[in-house]
MDTraj code that builds the backbone (N, CA, C; nanometers):
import mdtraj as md
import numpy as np

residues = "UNK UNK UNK UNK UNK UNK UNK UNK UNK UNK UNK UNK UNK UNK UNK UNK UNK UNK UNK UNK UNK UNK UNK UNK UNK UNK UNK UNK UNK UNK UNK UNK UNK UNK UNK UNK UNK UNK UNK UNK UNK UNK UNK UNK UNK UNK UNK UNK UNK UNK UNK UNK UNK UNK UNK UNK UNK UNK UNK UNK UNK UNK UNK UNK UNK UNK UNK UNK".split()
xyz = np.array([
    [1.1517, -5.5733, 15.9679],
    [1.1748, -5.4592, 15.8805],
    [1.3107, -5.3981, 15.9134],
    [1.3907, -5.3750, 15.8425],
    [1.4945, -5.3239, 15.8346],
    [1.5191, -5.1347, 15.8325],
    [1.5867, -5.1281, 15.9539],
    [1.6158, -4.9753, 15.9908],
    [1.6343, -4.8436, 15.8540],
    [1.6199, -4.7466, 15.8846],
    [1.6262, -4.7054, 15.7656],
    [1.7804, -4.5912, 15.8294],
    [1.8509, -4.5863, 15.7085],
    [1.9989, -4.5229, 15.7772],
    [2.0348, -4.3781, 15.6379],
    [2.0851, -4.2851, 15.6892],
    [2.0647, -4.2066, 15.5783],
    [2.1882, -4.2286, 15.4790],
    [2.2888, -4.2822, 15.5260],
    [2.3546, -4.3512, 15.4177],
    [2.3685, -4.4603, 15.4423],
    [2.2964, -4.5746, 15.3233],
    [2.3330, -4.6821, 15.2846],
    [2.4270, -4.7469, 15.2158],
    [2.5241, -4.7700, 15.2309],
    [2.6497, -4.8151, 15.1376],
    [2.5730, -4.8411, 15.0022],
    [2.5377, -4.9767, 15.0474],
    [2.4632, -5.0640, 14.8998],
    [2.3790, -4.9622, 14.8239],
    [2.2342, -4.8452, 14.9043],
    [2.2143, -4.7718, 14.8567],
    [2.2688, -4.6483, 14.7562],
    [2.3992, -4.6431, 14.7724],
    [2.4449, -4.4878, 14.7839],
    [2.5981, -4.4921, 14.6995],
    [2.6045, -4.6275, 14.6473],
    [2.7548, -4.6772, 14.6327],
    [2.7876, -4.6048, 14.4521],
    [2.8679, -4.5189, 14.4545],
    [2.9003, -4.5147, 14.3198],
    [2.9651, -4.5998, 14.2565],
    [3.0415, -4.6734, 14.2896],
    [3.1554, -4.8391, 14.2584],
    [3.0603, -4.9160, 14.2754],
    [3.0034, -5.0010, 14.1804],
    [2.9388, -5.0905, 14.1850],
    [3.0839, -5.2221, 14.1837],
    [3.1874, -5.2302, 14.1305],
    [3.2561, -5.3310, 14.1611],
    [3.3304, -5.3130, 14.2916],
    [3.3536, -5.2045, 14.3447],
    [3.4229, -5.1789, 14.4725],
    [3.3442, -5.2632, 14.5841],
    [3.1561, -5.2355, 14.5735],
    [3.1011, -5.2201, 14.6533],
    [3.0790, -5.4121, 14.6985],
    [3.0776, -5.4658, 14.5440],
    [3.0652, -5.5807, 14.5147],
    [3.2131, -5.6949, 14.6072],
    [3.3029, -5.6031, 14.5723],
    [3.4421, -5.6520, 14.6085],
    [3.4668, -5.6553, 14.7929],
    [3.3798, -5.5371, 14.8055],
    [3.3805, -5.5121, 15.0076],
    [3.3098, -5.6446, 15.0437],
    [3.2044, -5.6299, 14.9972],
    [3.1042, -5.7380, 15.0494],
    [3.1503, -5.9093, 15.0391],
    [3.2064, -5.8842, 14.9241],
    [3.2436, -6.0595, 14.8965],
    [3.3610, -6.0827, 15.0276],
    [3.4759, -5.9883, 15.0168],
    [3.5677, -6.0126, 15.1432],
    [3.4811, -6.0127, 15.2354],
    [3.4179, -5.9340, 15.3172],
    [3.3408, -5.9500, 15.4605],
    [3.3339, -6.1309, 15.4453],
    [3.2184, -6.1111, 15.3505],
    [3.1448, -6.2826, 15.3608],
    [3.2684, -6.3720, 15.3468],
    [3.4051, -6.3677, 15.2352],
    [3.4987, -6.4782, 15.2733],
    [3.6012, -6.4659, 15.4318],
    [3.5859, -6.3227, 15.4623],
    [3.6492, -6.3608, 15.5765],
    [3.5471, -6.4279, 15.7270],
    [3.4486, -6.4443, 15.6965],
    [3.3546, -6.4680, 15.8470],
    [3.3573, -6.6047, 15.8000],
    [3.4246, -6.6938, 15.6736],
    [3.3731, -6.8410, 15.6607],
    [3.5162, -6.8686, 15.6688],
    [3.6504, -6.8181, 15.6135],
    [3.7638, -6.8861, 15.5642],
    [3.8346, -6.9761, 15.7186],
    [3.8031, -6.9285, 15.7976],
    [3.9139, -6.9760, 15.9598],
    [3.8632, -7.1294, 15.9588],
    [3.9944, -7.2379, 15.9715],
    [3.9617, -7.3484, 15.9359],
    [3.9824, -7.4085, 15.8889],
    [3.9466, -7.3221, 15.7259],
    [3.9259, -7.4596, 15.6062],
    [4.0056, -7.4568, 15.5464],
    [3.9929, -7.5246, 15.4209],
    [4.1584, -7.5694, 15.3536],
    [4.2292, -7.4498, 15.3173],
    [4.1166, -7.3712, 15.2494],
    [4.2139, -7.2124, 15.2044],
    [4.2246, -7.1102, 15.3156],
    [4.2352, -7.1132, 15.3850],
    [4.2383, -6.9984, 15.5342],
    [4.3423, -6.9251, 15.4493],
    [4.3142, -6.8483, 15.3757],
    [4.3800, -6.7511, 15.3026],
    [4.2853, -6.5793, 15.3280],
    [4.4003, -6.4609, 15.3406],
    [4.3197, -6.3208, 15.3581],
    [4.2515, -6.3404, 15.2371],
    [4.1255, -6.2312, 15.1951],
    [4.0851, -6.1882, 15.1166],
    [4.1936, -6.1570, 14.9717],
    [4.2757, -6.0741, 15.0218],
    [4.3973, -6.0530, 14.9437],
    [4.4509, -6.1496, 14.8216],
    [4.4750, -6.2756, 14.9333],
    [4.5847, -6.4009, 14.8543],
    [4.4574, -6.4542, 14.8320],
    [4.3373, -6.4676, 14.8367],
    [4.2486, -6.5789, 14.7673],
    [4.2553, -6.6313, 14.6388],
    [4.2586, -6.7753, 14.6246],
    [4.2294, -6.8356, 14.5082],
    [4.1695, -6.7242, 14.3783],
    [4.1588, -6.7537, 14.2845],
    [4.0646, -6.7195, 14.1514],
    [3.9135, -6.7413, 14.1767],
    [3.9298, -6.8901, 14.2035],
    [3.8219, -6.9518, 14.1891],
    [3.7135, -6.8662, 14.3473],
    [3.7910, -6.9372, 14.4097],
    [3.6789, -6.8943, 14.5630],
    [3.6764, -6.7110, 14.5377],
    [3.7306, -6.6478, 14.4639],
    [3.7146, -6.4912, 14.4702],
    [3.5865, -6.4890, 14.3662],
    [3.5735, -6.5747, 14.2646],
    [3.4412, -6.5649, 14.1503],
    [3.3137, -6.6001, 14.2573],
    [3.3311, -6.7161, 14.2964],
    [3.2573, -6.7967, 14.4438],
    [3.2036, -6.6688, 14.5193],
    [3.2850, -6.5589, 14.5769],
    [3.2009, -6.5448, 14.6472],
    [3.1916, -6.3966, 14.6266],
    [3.2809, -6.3623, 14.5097],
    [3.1321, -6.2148, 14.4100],
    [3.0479, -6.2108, 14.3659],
    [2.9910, -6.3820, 14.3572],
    [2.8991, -6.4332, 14.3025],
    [2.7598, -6.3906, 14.4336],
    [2.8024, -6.4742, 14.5142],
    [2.7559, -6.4689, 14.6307],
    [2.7417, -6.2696, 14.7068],
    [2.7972, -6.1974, 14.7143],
    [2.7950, -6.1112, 14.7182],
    [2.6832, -5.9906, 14.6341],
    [2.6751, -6.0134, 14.4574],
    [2.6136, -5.9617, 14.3857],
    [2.4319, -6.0302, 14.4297],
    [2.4433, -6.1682, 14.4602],
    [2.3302, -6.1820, 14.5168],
    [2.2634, -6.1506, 14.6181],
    [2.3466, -6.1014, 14.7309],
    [2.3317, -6.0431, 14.8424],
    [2.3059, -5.8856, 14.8558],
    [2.3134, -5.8221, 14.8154],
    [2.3254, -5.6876, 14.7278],
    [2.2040, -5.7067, 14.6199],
    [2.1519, -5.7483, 14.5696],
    [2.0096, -5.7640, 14.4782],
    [1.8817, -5.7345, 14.5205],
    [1.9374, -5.8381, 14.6827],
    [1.8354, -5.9013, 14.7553],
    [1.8240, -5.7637, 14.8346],
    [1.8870, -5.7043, 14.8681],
    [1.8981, -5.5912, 14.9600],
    [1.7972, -5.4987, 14.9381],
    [1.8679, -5.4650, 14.8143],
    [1.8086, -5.3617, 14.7147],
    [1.6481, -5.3944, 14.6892],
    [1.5862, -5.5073, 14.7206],
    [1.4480, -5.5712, 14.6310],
    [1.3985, -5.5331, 14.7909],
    [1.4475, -5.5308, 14.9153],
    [1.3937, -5.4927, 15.0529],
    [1.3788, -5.3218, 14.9987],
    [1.4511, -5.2805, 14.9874],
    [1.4288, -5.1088, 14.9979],
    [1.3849, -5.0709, 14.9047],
    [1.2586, -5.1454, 14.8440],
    [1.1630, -5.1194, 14.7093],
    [1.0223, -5.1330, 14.7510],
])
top = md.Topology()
chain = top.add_chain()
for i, resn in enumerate(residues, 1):
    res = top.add_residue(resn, chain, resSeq=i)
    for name in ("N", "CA", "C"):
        top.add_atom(name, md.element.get_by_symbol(name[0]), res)
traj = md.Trajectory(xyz[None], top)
């Protein structure tokens, strides 16, 4: 079970694309060291930035379906 915190970002976020946009960087920066695009968040591709707001909005769903 997951802690309960009195502010939750994901909970509490008025930017739903801001909030979407934090999260996808976190997740591309803990995978990028390495691989072919070792690029910041910043300079990322098109493609790997759709990739992993994609990934992000799902992560954030899932969150939200815990604190229900």
């Amino acid at each position: 079970m997951m802690a309960q915190h009195a502010r939750c970002r994901i909970c509490t976020s008025n930017d739903e694309d801001a909030l979407v946009d934090h999260i996808a960087g976190a997740i591309w920066e803990s995978r990028r060291h390495g691989s072919l695009d070792d690029q910041p968040w910043s300079a990322v591709h098109p493609y790997w930035r759709t990739i992993m707001r994609e990934m992000a909005e799902t992560a954030i769903a899932a969150a939200r379906r815990l604190q229900a």
